[in-house]
N, C-alpha and C positions, 0 to 999 in steps of 0.2 A: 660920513653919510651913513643913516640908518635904514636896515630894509627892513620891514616890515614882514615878517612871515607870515603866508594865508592857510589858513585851516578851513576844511571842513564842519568843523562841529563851532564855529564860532555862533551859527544860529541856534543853538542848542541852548536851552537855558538847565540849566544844574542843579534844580531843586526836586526833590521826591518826597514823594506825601506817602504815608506808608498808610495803608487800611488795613488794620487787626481784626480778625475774625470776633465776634460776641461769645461768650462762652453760651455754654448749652445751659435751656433752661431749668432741666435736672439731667441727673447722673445717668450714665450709660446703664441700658439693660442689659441681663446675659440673659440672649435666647436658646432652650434648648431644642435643635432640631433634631427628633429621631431621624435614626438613618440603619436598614435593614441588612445587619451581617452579610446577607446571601448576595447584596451588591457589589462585595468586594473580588477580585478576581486571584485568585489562587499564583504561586511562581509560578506553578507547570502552564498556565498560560500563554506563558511569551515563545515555548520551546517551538513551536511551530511555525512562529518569524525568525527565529535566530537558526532552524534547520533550512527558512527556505532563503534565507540571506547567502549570495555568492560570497566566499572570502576571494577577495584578490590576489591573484597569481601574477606579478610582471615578470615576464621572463624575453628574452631575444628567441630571436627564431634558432638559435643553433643553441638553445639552453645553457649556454654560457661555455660552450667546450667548441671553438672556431676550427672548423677543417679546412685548409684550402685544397679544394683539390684540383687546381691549376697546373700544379706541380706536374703529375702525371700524365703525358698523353696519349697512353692507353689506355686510358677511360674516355676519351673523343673523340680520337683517329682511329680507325678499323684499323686492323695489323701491325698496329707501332708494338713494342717491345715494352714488356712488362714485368721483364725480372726486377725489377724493383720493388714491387706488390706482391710476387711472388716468387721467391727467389726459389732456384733446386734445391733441393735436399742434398741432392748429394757434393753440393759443392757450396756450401753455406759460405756466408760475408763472413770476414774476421771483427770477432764482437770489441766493443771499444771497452779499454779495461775502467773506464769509469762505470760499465752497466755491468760488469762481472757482476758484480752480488746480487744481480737479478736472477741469476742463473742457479744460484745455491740450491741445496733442497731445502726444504721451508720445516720438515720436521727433522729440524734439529735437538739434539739431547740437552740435557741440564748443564754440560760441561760446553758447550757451545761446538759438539762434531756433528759431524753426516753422516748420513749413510754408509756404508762399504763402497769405495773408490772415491769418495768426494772429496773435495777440499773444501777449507776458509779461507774468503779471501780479506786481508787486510790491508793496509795502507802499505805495508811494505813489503808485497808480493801475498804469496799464498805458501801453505805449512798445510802437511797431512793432518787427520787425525785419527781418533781409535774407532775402530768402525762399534757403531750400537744399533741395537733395534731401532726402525724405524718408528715413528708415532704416526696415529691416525692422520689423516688427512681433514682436517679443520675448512671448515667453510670463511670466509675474506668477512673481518670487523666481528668473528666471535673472542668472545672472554680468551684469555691467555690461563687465568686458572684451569681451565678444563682441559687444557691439552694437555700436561701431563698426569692427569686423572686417567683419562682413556689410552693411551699407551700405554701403561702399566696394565690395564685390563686386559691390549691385545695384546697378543704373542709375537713372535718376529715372524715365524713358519706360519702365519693363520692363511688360509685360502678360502678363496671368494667359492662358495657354494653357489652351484647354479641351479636353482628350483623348476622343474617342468612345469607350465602352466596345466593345470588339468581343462580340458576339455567338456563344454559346459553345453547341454543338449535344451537347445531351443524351441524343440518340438511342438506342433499344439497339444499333444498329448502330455507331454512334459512341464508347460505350461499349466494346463487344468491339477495335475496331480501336485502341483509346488503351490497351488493357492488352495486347493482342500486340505492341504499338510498347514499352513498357515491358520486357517479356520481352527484345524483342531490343534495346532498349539495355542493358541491364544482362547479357547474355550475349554480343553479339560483340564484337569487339577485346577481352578482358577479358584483363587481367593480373594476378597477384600485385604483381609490383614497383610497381604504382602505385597499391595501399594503404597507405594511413599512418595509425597509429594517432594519435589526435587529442590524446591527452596524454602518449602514452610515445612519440617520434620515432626511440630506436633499437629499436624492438620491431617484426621485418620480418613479415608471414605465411608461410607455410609451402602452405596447403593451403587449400581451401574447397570449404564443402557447401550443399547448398541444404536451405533447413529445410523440412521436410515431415511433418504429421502424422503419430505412430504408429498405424499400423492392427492391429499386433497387441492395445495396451494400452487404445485409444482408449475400448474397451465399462468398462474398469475404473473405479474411483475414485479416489485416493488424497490423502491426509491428510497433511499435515506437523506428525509432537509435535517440538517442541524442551523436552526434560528441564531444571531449573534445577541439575543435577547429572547426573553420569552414573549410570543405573539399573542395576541387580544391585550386588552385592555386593564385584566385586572391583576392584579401584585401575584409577586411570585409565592406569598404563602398561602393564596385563596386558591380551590379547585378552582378547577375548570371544567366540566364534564364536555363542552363543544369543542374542545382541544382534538378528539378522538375520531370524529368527523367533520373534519373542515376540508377545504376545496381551495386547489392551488392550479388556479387558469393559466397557462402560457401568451402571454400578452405580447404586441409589439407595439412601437413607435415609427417617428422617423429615421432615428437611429440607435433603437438599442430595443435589447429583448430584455424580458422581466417577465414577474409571476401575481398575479394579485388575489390574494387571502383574502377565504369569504369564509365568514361564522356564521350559524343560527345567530336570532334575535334573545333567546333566552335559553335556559337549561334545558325547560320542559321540552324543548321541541328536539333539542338533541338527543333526549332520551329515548323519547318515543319513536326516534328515526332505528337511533341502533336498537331498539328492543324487535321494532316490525321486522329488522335485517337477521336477527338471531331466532325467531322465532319460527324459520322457515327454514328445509331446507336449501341448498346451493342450488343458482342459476331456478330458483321458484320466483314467479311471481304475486305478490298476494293480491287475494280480489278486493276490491273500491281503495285502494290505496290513496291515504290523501297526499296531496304535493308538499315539501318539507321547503323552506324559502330561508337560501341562504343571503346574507347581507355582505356588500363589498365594505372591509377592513382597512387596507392599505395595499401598497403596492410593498413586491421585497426584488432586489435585484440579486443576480448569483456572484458570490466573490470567486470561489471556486468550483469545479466540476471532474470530479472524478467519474473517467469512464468506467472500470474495472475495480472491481472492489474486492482481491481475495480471501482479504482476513478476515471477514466482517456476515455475520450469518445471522437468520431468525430461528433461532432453537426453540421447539415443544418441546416439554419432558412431558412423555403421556405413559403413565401404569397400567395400560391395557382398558379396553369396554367392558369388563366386567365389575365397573362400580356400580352399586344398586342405585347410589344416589345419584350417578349422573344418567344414570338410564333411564328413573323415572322420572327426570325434569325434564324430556324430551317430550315429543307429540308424536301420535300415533305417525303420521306421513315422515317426520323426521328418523323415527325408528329404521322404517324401513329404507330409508334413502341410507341413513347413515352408513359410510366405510367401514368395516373391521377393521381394526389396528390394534396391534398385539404392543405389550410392552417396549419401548424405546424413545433415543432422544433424536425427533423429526426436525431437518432443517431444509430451510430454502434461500440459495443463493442471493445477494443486493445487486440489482442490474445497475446504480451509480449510485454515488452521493455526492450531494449539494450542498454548500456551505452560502446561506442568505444573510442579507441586512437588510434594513429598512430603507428604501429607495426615495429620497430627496423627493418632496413636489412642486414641480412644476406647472404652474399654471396653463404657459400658456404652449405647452407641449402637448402635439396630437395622437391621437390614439387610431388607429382602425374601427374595432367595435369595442365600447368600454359598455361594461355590465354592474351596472346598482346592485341586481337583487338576480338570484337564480332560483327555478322551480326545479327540482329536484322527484323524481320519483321513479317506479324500477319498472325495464322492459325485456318482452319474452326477447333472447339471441334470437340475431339471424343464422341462415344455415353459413353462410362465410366464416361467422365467430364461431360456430360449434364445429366447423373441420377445421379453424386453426387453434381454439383448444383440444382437439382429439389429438392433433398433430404436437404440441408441444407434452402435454400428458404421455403420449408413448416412449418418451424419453426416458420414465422411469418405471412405467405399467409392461411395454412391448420386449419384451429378450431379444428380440430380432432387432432391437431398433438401430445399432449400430451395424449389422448387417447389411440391412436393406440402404443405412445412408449411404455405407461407402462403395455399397455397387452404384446405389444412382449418380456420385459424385466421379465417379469412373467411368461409367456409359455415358451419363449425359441427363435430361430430361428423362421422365419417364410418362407418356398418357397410357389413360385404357380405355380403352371405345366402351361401346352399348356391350359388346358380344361377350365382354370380357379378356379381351385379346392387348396382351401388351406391346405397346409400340417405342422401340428406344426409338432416338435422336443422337447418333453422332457427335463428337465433340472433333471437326476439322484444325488445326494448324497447320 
């Protein structure tokens, strides 16, 4: 009797129709797309993900060297007995002659002896040998070639020299006189020709400034954005002159903070902004000044934020106010405002820097207040802004200013009435 075996694919019919694509009605083009060098990104790019990538460390919690200390019950009973961990001196354990050779001296000569009295010990007891000068004392996994290098250098009789530390006067007086000694070493005899740059030997100098706080900028702030692309609209080989005045709002959402970049509408108007702002002296304002209307760009989110920025500085190199040519493109009001500043190179601290991108849009994410277009234009300080610029300027204007901080940060508060009368406040704990 025959069974019949049942399939699945018996409803399946077994034919295939194949459809060939039609060839093309003519031959492939080759398009050429430019594509702008300054797009490509440089290796030193990536060093800054591969510095901030964690390398993985697995390790156990006892780093691979297991202690039990179970053993011991004087390390968990108060008064149990502890010559184990510490055994007396003067009645030491009998050492096991398997760890003899730990005991050896470690500066042994070329003929394989010790010191005077020691022994070698071998497999088949131990045998004197000739006493020699000892060798240095080599520090544990240095070169073997080096130690008898420096034994032969020392002597057997050499003795440890003990040097008196000299006594080093901290005085304030001692203090002022080691930083005017400083001054004038580093100012008289001083040459160019006998600076040398430490890694480029034909790079001569030229010139040098003494670096000296900006007192003009000192009361300001400033920020450093580094864009993950260059911001507006047009190619990186075209100016931009509204690059120089743009406006970075602190924005929020429902869940995230951002910044949204506003440009002028055209060049002309950027010009004319920074030319009115240069044209006057600081903290002036000019009279009928028209509104400057900046236009909303895009949103940019921060990838990173550094609080602290030591390395990083806005340097002037200024040759002194005695250029004719810059003194007479000033205005009569600018003249007289203007600070005297003598020859040198003026810097001012970065209070953060920010690393942006361009921020995804989202439609239908809410804003608080979103701003199209900004009117812009300049108003006289209040008296709050001008004593918390007086207050930041004395930092590099006032010689007392670190005087006067650290007495108030030690008394406490300080007011002064009408009368002129100072009143501390206490600092209680």
């Amino acid at each position: 009797m025959s069974v019949k075996k049942s399939s699945k694919l018996d409803l399946l019919v077994r034919v295939r129709y194949s459809n060939p694509l039609p060839a093309p009605p003519c031959p492939p083009k080759l398009l050429n797309i430019p594509t702008n060098p300054m797009r490509y990104a440089r290796p030193e790019f990536l060093n800054a993900i591969a510095n901030d990538t964690p390398l993985p460390m697995i390790i156990d919690a006892e780093c691979g060297m297991p202690l039990d200390l179970g053993k011991w019950e004087c390390l968990w009973e108060q008064g149990a007995d502890d010559s184990e961990l510490n055994p007396d001196p003067t009645n030491l354990p009998k050492v096991d002659p398997k760890d003899a050779f730990l005991l050896s001296d470690l500066t042994a000569g070329p003929s394989g002896a010790t010191g005077s009295g020691s022994s070698i010990f071998t497999n088949g007891g131990s045998t004197n040998a000739t006493p020699q000068a000892p060798l240095a004392h080599v520090p544990w996994l240095r070169k073997t070639e080096y130690i008898s290098r420096e034994g032969v250098q020392r002597s057997a009789g050499h003795e440890t020299k003990h040097v008196m530390a000299a006594s080093i006067d901290v005085s304030r007086s001692a203090q002022l006189r080691d930083i005017e000694a400083s001054f004038s070493a580093c100012n008289e005899n001083f040459s160019l020709s006998d600076l040398h740059h430490p890694n480029k030997p034909h790079v001569t100098a030229v010139e040098s400034y003494e670096v000296l706080p900006d007192a003009d900028i000192w009361a300001n702030q400033y920020d450093l954005f580094r864009f993950s692309e260059r911001p507006g609209e047009r190619g990186v080989d075209v100016d931009d002159p509204r690059l120089d005045c743009a406006i970075l709002r602190p924005m929020k959402s429902d869940h995230d903070s951002f910044l949204a970049f506003y440009l002028t509408q055209d060049d002309e108007s950027a010009i004319k902004f920074k030319e009115t702002r240069f044209a006057l002296p600081p903290y002036e304002v000019p009279e009928d000044e028209e509104e400057t209307i900046f236009h909303f760009v895009r949103d940019y989110e921060t990838v990173k934020v550094e609080q602290e920025v030591p390395n990083e500085f806005l340097l002037v190199l200024h040759d002194g106010d005695d250029d004719q040519d810059v003194t007479d493109s000033l205005t009569e009001d600018r003249k007289r405002s203007k600070i005297t500043q003598g020859k040198g190179a003026y810097y001012k601290n970065i209070e953060r820097k920010m690393h942006l991108k361009k921020k995804r849009v989202n439609a239908y994410e809410q804003y608080e207040d979103k701003w199209e277009i900004i009117r812009v234009s300049h108003a006289t300080m209040s008296k709050e802004e001008e004593d918390e610029r007086e207050e930041a300027l004395a930092e590099v204007a006032d010689p007392t200013y670190l005087l006067a901080r650290g007495d108030a940060d030690a008394d406490g508060e300080i007011e002064v009435d009408d009368g002129g009368t100072s009143i501390g406040f206490g600092l209680s704990i």
